[in-house]
Structures are given as C-alpha cells and as structure tokens.
VEXMILO-399432 format. One record per residue: x, z, y of N, C-alpha, C, O in turn; residue in three letters. Coordinates in steps of 0.1 Angstrom, whole numbers, plus 5000, padded with zeros to 4 digits. Layout:
N
X,Z,Y,X,Z,Y,X,Z,Y,X,Z,Y,ALA
...
% end
This chain:
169
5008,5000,4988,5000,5000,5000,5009,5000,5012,5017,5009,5013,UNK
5009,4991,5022,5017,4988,5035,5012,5004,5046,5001,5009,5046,UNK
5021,5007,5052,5019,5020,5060,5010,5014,5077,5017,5008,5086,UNK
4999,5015,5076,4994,5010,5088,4995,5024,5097,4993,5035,5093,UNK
5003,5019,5116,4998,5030,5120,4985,5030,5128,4981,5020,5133,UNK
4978,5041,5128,4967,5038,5134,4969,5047,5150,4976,5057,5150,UNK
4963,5042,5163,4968,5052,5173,4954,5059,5172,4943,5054,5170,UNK
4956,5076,5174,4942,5085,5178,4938,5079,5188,4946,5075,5196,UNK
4922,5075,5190,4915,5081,5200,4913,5096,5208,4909,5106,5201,UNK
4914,5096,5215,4909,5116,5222,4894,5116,5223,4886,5107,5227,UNK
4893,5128,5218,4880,5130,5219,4877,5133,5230,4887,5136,5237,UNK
4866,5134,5234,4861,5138,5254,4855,5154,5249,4846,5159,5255,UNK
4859,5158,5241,4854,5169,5238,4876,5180,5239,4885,5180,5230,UNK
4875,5183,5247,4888,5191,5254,4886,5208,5250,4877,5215,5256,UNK
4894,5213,5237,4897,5225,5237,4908,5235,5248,4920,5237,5247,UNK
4899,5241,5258,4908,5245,5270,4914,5259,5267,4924,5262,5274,UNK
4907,5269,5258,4912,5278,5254,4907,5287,5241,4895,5290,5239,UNK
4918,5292,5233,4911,5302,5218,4912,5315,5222,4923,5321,5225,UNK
4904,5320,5222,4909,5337,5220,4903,5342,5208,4896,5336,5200,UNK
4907,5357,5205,4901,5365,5198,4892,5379,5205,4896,5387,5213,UNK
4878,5379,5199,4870,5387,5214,4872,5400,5205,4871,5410,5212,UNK
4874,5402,5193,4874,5415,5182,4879,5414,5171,4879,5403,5167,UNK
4885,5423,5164,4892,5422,5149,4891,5436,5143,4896,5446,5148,UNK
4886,5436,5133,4892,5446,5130,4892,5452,5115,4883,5448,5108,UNK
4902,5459,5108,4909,5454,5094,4909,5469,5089,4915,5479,5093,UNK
4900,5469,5077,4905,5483,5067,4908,5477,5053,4906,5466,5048,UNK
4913,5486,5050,4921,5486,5038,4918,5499,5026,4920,5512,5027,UNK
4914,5493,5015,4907,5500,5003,4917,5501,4992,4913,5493,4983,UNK
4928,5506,4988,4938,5502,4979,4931,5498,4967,4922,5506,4967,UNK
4931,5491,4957,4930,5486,4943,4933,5495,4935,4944,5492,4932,UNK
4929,5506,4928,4929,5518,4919,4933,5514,4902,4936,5521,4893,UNK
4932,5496,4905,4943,5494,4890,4941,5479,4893,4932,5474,4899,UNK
4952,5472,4888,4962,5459,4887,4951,5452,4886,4944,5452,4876,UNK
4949,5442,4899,4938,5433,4898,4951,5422,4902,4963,5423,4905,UNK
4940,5410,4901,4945,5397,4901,4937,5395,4920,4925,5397,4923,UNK
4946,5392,4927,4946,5389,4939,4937,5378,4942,4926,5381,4948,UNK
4941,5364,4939,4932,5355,4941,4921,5357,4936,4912,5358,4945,UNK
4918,5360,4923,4908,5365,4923,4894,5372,4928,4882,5369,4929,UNK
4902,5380,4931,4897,5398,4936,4891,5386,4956,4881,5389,4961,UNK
4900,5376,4961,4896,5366,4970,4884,5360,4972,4876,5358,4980,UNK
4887,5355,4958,4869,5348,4956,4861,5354,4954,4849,5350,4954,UNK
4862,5365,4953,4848,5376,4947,4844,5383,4961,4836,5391,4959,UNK
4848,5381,4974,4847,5388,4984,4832,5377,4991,4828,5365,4992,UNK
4828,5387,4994,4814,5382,5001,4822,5380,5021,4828,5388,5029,UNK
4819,5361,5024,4826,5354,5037,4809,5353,5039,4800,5348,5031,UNK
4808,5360,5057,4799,5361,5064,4800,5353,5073,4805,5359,5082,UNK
4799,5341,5077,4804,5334,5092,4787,5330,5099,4776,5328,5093,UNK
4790,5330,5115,4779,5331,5123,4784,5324,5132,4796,5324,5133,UNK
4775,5313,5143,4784,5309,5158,4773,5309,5163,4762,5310,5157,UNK
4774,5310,5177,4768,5305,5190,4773,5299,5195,4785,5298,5193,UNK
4767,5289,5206,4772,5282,5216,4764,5280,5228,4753,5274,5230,UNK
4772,5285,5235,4767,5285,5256,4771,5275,5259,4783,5272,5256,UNK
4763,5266,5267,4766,5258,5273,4763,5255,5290,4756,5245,5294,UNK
4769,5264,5298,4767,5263,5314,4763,5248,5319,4752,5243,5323,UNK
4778,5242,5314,4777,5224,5321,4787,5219,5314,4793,5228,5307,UNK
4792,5208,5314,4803,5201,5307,4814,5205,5311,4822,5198,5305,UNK
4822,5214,5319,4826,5217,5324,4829,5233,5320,4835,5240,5328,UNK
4825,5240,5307,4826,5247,5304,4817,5248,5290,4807,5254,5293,UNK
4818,5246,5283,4813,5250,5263,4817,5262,5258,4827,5262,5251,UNK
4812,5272,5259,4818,5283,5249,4810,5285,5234,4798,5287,5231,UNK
4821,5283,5227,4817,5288,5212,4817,5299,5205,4827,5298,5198,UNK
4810,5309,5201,4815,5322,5195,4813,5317,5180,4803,5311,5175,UNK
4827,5322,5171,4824,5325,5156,4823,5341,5154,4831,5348,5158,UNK
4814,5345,5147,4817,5356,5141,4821,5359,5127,4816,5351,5119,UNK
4829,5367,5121,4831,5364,5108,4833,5376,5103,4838,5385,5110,UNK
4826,5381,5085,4830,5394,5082,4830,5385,5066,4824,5377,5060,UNK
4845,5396,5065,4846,5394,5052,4850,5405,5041,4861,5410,5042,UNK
4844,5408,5034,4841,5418,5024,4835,5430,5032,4840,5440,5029,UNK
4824,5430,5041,4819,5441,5047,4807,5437,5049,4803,5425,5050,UNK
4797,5448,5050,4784,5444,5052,4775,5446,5041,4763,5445,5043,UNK
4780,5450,5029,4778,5453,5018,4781,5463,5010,4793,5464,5007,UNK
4771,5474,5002,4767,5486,5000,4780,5487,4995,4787,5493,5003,UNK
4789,5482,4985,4802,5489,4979,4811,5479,4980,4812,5474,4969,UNK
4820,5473,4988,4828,5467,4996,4839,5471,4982,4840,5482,4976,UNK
4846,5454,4978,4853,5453,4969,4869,5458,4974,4872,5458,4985,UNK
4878,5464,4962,4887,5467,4968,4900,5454,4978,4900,5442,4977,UNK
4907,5462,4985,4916,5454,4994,4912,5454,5009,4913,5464,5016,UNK
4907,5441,5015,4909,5438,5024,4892,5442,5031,4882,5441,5024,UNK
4889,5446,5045,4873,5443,5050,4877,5441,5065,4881,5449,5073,UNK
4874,5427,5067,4878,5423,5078,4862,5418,5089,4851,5416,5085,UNK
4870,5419,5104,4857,5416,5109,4868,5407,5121,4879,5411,5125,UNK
4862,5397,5125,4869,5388,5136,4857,5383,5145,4847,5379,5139,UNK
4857,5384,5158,4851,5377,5168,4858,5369,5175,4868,5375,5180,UNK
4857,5355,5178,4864,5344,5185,4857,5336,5195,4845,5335,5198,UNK
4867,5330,5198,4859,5320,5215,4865,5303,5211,4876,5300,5206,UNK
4859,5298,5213,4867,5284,5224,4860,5281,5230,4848,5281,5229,UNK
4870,5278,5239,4863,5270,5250,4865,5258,5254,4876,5255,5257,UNK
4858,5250,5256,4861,5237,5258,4854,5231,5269,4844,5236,5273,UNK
4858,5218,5276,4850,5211,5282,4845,5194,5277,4847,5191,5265,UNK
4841,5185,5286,4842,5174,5284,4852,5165,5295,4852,5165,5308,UNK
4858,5159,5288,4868,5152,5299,4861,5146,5311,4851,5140,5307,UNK
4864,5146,5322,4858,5139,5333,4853,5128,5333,4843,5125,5339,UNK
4863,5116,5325,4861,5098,5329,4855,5096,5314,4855,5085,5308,UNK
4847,5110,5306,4842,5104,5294,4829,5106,5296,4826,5118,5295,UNK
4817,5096,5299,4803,5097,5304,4798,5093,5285,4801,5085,5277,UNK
4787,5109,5284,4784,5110,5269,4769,5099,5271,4762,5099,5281,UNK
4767,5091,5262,4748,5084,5264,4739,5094,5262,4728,5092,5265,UNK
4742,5105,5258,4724,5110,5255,4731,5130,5251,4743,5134,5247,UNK
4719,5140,5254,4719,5151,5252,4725,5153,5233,4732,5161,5227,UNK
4717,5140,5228,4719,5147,5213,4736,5142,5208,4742,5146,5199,UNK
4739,5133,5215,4755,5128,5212,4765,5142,5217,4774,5147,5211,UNK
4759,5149,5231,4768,5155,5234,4768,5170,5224,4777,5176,5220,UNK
4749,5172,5221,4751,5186,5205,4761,5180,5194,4773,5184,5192,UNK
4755,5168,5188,4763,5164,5178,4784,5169,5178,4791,5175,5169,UNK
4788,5161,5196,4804,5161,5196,4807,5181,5197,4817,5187,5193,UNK
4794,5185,5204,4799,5197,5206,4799,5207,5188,4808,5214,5183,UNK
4783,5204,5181,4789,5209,5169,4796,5206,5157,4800,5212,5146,UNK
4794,5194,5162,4809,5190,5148,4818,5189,5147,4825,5188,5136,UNK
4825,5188,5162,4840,5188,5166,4842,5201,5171,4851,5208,5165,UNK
4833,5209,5183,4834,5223,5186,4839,5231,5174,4851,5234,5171,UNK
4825,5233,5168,4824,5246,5157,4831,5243,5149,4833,5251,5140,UNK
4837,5234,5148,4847,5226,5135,4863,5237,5139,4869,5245,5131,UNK
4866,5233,5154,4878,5237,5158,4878,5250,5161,4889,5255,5162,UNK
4866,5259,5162,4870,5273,5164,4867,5277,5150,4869,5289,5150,UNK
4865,5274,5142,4864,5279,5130,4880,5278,5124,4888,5287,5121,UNK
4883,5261,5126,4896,5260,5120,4910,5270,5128,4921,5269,5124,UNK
4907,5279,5139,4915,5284,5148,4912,5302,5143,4920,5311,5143,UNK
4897,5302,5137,4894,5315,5133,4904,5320,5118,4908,5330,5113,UNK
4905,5304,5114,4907,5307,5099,4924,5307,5095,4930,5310,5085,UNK
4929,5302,5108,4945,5303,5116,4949,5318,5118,4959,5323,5113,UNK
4941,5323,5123,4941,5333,5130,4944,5345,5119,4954,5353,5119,UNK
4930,5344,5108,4932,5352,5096,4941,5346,5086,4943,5355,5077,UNK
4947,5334,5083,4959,5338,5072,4966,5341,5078,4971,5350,5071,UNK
4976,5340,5095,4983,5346,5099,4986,5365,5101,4996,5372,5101,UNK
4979,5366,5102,4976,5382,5107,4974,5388,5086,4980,5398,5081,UNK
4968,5381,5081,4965,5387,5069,4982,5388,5059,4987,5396,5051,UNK
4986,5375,5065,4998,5375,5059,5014,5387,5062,5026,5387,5061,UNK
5006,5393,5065,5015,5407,5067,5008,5420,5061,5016,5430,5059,UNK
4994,5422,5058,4993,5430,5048,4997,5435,5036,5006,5429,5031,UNK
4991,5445,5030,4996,5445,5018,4995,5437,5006,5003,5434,4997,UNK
4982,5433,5008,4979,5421,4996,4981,5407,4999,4978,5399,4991,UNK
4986,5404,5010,4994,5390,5013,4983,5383,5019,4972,5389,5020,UNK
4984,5370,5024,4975,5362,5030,4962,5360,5021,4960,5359,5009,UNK
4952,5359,5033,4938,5354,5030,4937,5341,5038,4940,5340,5050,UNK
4934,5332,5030,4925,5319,5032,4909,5322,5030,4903,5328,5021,UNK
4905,5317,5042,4895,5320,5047,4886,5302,5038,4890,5292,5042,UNK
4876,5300,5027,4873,5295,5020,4866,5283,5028,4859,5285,5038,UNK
4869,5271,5022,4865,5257,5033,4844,5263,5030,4839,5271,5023,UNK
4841,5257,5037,4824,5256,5040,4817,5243,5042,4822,5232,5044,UNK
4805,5248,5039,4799,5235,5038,4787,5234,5052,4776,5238,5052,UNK
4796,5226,5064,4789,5231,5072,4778,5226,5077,4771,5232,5086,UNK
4773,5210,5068,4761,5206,5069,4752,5216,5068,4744,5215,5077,UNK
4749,5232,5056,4739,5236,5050,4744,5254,5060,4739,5266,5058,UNK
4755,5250,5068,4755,5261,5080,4746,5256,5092,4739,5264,5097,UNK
4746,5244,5096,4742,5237,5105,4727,5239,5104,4719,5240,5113,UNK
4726,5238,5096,4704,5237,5089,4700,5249,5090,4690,5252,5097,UNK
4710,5261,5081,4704,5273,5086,4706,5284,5097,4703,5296,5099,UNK
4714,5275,5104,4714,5276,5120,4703,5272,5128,4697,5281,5135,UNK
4699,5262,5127,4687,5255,5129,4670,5265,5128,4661,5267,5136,UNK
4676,5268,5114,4661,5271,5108,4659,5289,5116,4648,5293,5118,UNK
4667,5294,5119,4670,5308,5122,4666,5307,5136,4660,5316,5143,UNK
4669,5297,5140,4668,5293,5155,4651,5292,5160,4645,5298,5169,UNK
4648,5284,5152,4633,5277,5150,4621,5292,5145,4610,5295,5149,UNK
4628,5299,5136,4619,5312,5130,4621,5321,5145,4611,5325,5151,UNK
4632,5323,5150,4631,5328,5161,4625,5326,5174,4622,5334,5183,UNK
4623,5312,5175,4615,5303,5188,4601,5306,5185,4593,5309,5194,UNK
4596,5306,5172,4581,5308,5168,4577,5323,5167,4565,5325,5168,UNK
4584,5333,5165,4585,5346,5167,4582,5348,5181,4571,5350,5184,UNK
4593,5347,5190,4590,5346,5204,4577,5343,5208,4570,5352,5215,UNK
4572,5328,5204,4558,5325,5204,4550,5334,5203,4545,5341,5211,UNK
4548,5335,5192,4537,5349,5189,4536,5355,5198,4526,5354,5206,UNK
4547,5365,5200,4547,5379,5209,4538,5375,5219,4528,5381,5223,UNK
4544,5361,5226,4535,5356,5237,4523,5357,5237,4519,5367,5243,UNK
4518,5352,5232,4505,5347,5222,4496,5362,5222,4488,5366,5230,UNK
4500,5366,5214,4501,5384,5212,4493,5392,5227,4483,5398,5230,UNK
4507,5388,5236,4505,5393,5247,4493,5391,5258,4487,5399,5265,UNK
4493,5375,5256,4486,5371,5264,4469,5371,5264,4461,5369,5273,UNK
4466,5374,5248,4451,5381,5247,4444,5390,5251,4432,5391,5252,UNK
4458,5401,5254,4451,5416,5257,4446,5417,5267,4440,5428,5270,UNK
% end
C-alpha cells in the first residue's frame, strides 16, 4: 500500500482550555492477591456531561466521572471521583449552516475531547498509586448520547407537569 499523505483539516470547533473542577481518590487495600486488570473491569465507570453554551465564543463542557463509588460495597483498590471542564469556542472565519450542525460539532468533537483529556488525566495521576494506572474504558457514546437525551426529555416533561400542576390551583 503506497503512503498517502493526507493534510488535517481544523476543526472550527477550538479547544481553549482543560481544567480539573474536582478529584478525589480513596484507597481500600485488597485483603488478598487479586489480579489487577481484573479487579479494573469489575469496577462500576459512572460518566455524566453537561454543556453551557453562552455564544460561540465560549462552550463549556462538564464531565463528571465516578469510578468504583456510588455503590453500597465499593470493590477493593481504587474510588475515584473527577470533575472537568473544556472550553472551547468556534473559530471566527468558520460560519456553521444550522443550530443542529453546531450540537452535532459541539457533541461529538466537544464531549469527545473532554472525555479523552478526562481519561489523560486519570491514567496519569493513577499511574502513581499503589495499584498502578487506570485506563479509564472506551464508551459507547452513541447509547451515552440517547440517554442523555432521554434524561433530558423526562426532565422537560417533569418540569411540565409541575406547571401544569400549578397552574390549576
């Protein structure tokens, strides 16, 4: 196969800054010789986002993430919790056609990139504990995307009601 090079396009979608908004790490020692990787996959990965959007000129993304916490008997090792940001804009000389092009660039390139910066964040930092690095497990973010959606939608019709509710009395 001949090596084609291809040049990137830039996305008009501009990561301006990552932070970390929270972290925080306990540690359960393993009370007999487990298998590490293992003992990895068996941990219950909680991930959540939001995203604010002021103007193009400013996108913020929150991930939230808990991993092995949140649950009645938390497996031994690691119980981590991380809150993150990015921020991004849209480049100036990039004019988007339509509101749903600009959700689309913002959640599948956004949430894409603060996830992949969340999950940077935790092998580095994990890679100094005692049980060694965590890889934070790939996702399937089409069926994150839906039940973002649907969560969203159960809560807009909720809201409704109350209205609804209220407005009889």
């Amino acid at each position: 196969m001949k090596n084609i090079k291809m040049k990137v396009k830039p996305s008009p979608l501009e990561l301006k800054e990552f932070v970390v908004l929270d972290f925080h790490y306990d540690f359960n020692h393993p009370e007999k010789e487990i298998s590490i990787p293992e003992l990895f996959k068996e941990y219950n990965y909680d991930l959540d986002f939001a995203i604010k959007t002021s103007d193009p000129a400013l996108i913020q993304i929150f991930v939230k993430c808990d991993v092995n916490r949140g649950v009645s008997e938390p497996l031994p090792g690691y119980s981590l919790k991380v809150e993150c940001m990015g921020m991004f804009s849209i480049t100036e000389n990039q004019i988007l056609d339509s509101k749903e092009e600009m959700e689309t660039l913002v959640v599948n390139s956004g949430v894409v990139m603060t996830i992949s910066y969340m999950r940077t964040f935790l092998a580095g930092i994990t890679g100094h504990f005692p049980l060694g690095r965590i890889l934070f497990p790939s996702i399937d973010l089409k069926d994150l995307i839906a039940r973002k959606k649907e969560q969203a939608k159960a809560k807009q019709e909720q809201s409704g009601k109350k209205k609804t509710k209220k407005g009889a009395k």
